[in-house]
N, C-alpha and C positions, 0 to 999 in steps of 0.2 A: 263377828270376826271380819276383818278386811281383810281385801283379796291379797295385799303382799301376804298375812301373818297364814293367810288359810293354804296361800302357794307353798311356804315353809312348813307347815304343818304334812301336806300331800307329800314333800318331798324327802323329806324325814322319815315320813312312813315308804316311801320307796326307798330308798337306799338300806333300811331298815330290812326290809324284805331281801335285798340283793345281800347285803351281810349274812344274812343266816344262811341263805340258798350258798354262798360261796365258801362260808366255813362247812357245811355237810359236805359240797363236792371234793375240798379240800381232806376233809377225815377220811370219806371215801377214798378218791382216788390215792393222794399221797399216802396219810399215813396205811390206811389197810391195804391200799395193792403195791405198796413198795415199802419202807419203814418198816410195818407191822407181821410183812409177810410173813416171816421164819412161827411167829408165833401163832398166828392164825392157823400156818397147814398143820398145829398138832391136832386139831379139830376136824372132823370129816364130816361131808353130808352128802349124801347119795353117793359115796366111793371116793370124792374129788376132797382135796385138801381146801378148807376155806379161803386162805390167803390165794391160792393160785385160784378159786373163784372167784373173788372181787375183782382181780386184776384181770381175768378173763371175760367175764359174764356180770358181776354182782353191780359194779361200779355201772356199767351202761343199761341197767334196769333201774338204777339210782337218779342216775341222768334223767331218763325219762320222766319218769315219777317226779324229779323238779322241774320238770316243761312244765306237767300238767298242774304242779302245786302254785306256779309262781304265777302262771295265770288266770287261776280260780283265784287267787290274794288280790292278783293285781286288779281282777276285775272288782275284788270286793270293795280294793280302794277307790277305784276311779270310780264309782257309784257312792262310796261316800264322800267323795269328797266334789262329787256336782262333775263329772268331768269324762261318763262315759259315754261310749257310742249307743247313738238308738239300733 
């Protein structure tokens, strides 16, 4: 594989990776903490209505969880594709 088709290849799989990470943040925060809300609070957990969970709490545990996700991926790509840090 030559290094232009294999730089295509890396970056395609990044941008790939930031697509999905940014449609989840996007279902989270938009549709469930604003959009979805009415329908989500008929649902309860521990007392609190779900919709005003995500928009309070759910969505910045979401967040998180995609730090941690996008950089266990990321490191997985820059390892295969020849380009991580020692």
């Amino acid at each position: 594989m030559s290094e232009q088709t294999s730089g295509q290849a890396y970056w395609k799989a990044n941008l790939k990776l930031i697509a999905g990470c940014l449609a989840v943040w996007f279902v989270v925060s938009y549709l469930f903490g604003i959009l979805l809300v009415d329908q989500l609070n008929a649902i309860t957990i521990g007392g609190y209505e779900l919709g005003f969970w995500f928009a309070q709490q759910g969505s910045i545990y979401v967040f998180v969880i995609l730090i941690f996700f996008y950089a266990f991926r990321m490191n997985k790509i820059d390892r295969e594709f020849g380009v991580h840090e020692e």
